[in-house]
N, CA, C and O of each residue as an XYZ file, in Angstrom:
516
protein
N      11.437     75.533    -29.784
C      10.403     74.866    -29.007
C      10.573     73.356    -29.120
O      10.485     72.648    -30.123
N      10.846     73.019    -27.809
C      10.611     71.550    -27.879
C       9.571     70.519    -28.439
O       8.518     70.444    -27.805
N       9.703     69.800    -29.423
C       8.569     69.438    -30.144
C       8.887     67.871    -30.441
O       9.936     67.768    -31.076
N       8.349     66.784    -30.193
C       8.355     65.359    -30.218
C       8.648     65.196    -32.002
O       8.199     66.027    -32.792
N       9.332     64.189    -32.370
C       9.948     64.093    -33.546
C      11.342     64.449    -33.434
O      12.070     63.623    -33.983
N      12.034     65.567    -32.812
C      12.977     65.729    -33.008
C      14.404     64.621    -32.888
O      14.420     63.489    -32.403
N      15.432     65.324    -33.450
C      16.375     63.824    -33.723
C      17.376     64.436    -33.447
O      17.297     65.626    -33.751
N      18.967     63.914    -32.667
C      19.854     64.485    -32.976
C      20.973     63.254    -32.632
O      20.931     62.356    -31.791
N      21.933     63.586    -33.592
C      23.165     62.338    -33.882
C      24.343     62.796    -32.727
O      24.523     63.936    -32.299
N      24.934     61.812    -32.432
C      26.589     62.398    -31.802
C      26.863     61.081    -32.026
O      26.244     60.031    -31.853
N      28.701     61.596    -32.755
C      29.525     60.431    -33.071
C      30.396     60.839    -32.260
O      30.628     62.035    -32.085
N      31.123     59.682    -31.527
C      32.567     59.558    -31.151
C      33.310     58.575    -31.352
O      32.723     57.492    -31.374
N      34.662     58.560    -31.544
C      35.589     57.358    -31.771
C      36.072     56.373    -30.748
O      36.841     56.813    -29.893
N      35.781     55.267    -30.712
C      36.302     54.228    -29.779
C      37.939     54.752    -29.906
O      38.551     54.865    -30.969
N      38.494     55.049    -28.491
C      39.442     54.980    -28.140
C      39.799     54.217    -27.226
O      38.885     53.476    -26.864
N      40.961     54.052    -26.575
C      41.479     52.950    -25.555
C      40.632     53.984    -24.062
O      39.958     53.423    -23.197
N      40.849     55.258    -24.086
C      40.413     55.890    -22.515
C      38.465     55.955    -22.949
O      37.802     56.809    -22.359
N      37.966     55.295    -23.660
C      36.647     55.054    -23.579
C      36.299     53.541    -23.790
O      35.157     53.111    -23.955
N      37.674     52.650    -23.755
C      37.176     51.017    -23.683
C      36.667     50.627    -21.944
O      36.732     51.200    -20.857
N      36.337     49.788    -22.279
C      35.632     48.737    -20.980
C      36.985     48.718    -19.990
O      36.903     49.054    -18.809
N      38.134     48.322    -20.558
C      39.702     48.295    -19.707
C      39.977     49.265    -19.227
O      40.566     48.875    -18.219
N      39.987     50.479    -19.198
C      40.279     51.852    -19.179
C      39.484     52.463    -17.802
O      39.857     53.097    -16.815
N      37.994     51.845    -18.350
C      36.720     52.801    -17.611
C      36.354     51.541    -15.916
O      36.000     51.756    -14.756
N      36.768     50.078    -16.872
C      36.862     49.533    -14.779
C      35.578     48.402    -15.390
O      35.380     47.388    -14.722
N      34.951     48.578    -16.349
C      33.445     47.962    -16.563
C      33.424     46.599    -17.187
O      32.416     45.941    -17.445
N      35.094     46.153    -17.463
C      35.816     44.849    -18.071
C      36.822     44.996    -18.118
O      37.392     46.047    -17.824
N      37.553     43.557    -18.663
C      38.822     43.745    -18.914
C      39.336     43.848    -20.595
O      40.529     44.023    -20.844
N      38.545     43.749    -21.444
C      38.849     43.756    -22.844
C      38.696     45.350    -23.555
O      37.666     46.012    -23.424
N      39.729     45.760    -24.211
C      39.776     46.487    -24.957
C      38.549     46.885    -26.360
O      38.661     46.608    -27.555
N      37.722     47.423    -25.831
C      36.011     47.735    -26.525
C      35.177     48.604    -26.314
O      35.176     48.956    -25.134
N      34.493     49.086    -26.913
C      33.737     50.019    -26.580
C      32.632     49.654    -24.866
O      31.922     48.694    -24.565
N      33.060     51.233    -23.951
C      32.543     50.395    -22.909
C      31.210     51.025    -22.758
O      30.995     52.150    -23.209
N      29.982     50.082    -21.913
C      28.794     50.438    -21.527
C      28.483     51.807    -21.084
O      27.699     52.608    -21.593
N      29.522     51.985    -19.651
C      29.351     53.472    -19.182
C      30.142     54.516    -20.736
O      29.943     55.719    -20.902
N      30.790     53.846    -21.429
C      31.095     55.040    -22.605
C      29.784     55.742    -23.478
O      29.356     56.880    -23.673
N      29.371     54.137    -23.932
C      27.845     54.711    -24.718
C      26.509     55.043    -24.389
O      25.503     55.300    -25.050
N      26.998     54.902    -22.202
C      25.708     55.422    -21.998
C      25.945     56.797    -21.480
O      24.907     57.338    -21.100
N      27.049     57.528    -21.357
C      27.556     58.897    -21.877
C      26.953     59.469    -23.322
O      25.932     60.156    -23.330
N      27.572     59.176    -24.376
C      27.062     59.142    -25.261
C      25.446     59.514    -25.683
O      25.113     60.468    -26.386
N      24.777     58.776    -25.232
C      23.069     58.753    -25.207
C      23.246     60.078    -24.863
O      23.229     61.086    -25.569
N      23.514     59.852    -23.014
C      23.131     61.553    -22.472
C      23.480     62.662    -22.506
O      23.025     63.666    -21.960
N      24.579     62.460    -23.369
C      25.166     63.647    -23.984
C      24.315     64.082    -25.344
O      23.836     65.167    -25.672
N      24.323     63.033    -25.875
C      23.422     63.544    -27.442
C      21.601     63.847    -27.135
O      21.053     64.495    -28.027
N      20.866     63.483    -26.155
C      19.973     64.308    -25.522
C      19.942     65.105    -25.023
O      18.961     65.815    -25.242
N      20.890     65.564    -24.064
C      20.769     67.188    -23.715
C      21.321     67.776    -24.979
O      20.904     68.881    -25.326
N      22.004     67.298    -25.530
C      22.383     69.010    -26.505
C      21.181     68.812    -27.213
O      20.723     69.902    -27.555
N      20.316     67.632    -27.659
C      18.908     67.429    -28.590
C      18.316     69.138    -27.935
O      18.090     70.161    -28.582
N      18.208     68.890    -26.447
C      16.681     69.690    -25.825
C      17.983     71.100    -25.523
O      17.378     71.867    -24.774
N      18.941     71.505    -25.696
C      19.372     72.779    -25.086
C      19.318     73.776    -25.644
O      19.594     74.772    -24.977
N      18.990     73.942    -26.921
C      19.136     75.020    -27.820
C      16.976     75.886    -27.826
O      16.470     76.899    -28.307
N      16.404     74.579    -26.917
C      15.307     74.650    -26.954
C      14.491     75.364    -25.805
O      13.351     75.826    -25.745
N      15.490     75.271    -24.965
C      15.060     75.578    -22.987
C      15.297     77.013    -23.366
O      15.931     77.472    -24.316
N      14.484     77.751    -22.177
C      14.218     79.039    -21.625
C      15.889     78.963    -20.985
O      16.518     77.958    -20.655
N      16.287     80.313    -20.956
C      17.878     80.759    -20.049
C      17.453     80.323    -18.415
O      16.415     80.687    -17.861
N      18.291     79.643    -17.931
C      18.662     79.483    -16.890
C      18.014     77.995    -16.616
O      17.928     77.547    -15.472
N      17.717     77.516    -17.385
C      17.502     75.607    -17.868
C      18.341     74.982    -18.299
O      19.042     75.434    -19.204
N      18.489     74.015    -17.896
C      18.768     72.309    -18.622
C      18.125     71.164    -18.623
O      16.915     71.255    -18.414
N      18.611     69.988    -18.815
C      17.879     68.948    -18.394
C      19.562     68.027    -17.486
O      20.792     68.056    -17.451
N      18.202     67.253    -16.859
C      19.047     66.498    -15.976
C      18.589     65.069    -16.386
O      17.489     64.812    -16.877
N      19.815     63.957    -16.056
C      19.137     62.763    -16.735
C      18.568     61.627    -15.311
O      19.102     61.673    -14.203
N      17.622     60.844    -15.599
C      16.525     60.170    -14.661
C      16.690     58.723    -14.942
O      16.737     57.823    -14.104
N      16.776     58.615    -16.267
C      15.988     57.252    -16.100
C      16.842     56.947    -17.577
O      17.210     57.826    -18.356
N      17.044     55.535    -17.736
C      17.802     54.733    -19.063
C      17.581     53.807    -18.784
O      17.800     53.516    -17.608
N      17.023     52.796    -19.682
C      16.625     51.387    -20.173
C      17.401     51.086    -21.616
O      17.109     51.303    -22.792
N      18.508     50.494    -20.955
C      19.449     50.904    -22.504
C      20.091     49.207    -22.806
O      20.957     48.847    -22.008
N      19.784     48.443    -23.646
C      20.928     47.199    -23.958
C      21.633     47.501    -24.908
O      21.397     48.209    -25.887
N      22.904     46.705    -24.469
C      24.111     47.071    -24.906
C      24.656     46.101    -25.498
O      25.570     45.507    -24.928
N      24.099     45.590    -27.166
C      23.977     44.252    -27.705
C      24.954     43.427    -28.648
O      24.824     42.247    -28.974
N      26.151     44.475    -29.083
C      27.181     43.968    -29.601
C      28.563     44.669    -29.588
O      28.378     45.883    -29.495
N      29.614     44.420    -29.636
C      31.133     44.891    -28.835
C      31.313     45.849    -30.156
O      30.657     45.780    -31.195
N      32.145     46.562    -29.910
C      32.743     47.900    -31.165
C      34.212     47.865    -30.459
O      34.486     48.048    -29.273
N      35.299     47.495    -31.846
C      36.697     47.722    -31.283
C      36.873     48.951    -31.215
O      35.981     49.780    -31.400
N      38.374     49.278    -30.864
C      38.726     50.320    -30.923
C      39.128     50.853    -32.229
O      39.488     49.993    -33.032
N      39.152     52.086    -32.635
C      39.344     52.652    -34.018
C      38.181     52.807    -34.442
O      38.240     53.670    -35.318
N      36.910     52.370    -34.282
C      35.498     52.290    -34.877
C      34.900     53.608    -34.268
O      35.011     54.052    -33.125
N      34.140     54.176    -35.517
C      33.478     55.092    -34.778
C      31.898     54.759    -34.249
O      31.403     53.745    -34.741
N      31.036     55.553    -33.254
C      29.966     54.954    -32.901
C      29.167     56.348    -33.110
O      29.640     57.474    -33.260
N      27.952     55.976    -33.079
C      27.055     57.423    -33.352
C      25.610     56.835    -32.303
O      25.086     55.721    -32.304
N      25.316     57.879    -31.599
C      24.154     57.648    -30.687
C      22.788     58.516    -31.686
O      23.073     59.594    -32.207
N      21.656     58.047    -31.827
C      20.955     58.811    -32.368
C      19.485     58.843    -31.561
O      18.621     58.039    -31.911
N      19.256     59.661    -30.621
C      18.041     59.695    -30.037
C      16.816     60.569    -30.503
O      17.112     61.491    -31.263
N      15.679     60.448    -30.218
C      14.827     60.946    -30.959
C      13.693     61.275    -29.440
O      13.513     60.527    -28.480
N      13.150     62.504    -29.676
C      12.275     62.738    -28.195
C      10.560     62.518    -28.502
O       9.644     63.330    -28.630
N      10.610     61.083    -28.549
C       8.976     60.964    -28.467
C       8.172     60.920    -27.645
O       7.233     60.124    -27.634
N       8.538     62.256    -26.343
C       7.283     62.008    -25.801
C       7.755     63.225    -25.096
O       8.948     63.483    -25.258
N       6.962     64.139    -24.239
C       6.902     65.614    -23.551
C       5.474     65.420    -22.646
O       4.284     65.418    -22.960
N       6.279     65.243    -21.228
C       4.920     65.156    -19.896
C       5.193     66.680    -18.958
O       5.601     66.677    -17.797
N       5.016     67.355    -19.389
C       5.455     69.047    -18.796
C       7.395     68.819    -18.815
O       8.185     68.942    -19.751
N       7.559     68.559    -17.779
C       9.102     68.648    -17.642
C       9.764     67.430    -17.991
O      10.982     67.509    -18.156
N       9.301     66.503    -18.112
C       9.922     65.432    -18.547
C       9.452     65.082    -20.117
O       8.415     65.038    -20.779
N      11.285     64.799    -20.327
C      11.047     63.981    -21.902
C      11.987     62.649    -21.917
O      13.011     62.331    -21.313
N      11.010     61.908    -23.062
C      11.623     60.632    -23.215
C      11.901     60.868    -24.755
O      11.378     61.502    -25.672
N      13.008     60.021    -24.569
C      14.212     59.694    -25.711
C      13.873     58.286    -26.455
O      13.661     57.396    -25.631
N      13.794     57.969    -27.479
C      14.429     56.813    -27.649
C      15.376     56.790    -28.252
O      15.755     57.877    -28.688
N      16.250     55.485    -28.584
C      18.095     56.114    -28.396
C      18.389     54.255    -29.177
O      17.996     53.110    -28.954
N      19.364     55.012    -30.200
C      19.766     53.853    -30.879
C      21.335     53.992    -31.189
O      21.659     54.945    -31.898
N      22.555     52.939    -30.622
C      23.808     53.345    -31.404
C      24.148     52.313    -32.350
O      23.694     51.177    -32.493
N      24.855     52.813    -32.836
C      25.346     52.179    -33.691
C      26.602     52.250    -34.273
O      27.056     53.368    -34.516
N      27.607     50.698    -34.691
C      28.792     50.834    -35.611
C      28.584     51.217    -37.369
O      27.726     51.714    -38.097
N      29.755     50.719    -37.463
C      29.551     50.558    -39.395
C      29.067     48.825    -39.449
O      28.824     48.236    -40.502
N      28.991     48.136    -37.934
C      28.445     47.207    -38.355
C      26.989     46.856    -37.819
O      26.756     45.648    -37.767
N      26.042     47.650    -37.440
C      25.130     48.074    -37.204
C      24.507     48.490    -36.249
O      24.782     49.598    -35.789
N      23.416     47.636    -35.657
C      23.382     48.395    -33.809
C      23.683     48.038    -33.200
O      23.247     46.918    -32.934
N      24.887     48.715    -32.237
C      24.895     47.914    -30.699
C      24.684     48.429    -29.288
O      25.345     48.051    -28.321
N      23.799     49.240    -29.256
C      22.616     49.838    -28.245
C      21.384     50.145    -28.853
O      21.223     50.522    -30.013
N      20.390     49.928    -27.857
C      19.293     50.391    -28.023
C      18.556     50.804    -26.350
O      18.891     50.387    -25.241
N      17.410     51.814    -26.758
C      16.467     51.203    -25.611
C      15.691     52.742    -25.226
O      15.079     53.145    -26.215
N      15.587     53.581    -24.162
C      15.363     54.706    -23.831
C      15.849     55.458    -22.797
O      16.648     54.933    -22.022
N      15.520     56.559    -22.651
C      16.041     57.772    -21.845
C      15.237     58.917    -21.498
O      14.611     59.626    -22.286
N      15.316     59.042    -20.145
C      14.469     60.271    -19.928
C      14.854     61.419    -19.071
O      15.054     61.357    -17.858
N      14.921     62.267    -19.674
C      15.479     63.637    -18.846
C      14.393     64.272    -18.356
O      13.237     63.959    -18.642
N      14.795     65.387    -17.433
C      13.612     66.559    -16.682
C      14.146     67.923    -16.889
O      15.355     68.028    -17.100
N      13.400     68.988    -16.855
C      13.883     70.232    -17.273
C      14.188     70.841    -15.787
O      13.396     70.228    -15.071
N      14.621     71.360    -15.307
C      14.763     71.972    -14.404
C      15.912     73.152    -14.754
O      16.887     73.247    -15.499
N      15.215     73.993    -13.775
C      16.035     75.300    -13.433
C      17.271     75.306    -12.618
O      17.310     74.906    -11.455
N      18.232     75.755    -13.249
C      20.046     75.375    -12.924
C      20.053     75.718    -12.016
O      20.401     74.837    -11.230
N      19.708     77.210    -11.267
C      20.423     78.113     -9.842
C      19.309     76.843     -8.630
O      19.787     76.516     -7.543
N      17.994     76.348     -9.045
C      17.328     76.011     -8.170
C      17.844     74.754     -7.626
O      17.809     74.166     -6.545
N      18.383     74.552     -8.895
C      18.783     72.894     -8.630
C      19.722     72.444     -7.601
O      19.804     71.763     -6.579
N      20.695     73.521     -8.778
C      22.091     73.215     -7.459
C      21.922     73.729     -6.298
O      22.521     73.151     -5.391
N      20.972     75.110     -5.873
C      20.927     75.355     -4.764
C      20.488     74.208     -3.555
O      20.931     74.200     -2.406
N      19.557     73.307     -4.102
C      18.930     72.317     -3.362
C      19.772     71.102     -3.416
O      19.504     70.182     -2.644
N      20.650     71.009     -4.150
C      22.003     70.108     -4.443
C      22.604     70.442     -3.526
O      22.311     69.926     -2.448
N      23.451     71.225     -3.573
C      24.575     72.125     -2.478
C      24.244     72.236     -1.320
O      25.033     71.980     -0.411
N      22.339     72.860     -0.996
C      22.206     72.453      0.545
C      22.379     71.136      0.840
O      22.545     71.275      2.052
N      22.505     69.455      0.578
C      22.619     68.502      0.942
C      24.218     68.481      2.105
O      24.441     67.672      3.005
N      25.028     69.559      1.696
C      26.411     69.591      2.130
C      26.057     70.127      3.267
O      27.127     70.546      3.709
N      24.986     70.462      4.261
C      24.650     70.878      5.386
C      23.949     69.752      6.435
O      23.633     70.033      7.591
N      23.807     68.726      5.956
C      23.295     67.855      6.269
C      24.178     67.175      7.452
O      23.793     66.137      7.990
């Protein structure tokens, strides 16, 4: 059961195919923005998936995220979000990363629960358009 408090970590390693050079978002070899804001939304849905009814996920909405100091490559980074808040289908995150040299994201995130077959069905009809 989804329950406010909850916490969950994901680490990944700065590599060159997750720097800023790689991904288009700069030209310097560093941990890039769109990398750690992967990151976030990856380490929130797996937070809420073990929690959803079968044939759920969450989808992501909304991020208010700064991105406040560079991480080379070789460094590992860890996203740690926490879900303080549950409005029926929507939850908010707050979301902190960090190096071994301390934080360099912060801010929030908010996903919605929705039902997978409904979703994409109403996804997929757009291709009729």
């Amino acid at each position: 059961m989804l329950e406010t408090g909850l916490t969950f970590t994901k680490t990944e390693l700065v590599t060159e195919k997750n720097s800023a050079a790689a991904l288009g978002s700069g030209l310097l070899p560093v941990y890039a923005t769109p990398a750690m804001i992967l990151l976030i939304e990856a380490a929130a849905a797996e937070l809420a998936a073990p929690h959803l009814e079968d044939g759920s996920t969450t989808v992501g909405t909304k991020l208010d995220v700064e991105h406040v100091a560079a991480t080379p490559i070789g460094m590992e980074v860890s996203a740690v979000v926490t879900l303080t808040e549950i409005d029926r289908r929507r939850l908010v995150f707050e979301v902190e990363v960090t190096d071994k040299g301390g934080i360099i994201g912060k801010g929030r995130h908010e996903r919605f629960i929705v039902a997978s077959e409904k979703f994409m069905a109403k996804t997929q009809a757009k291709l009729e358009l």
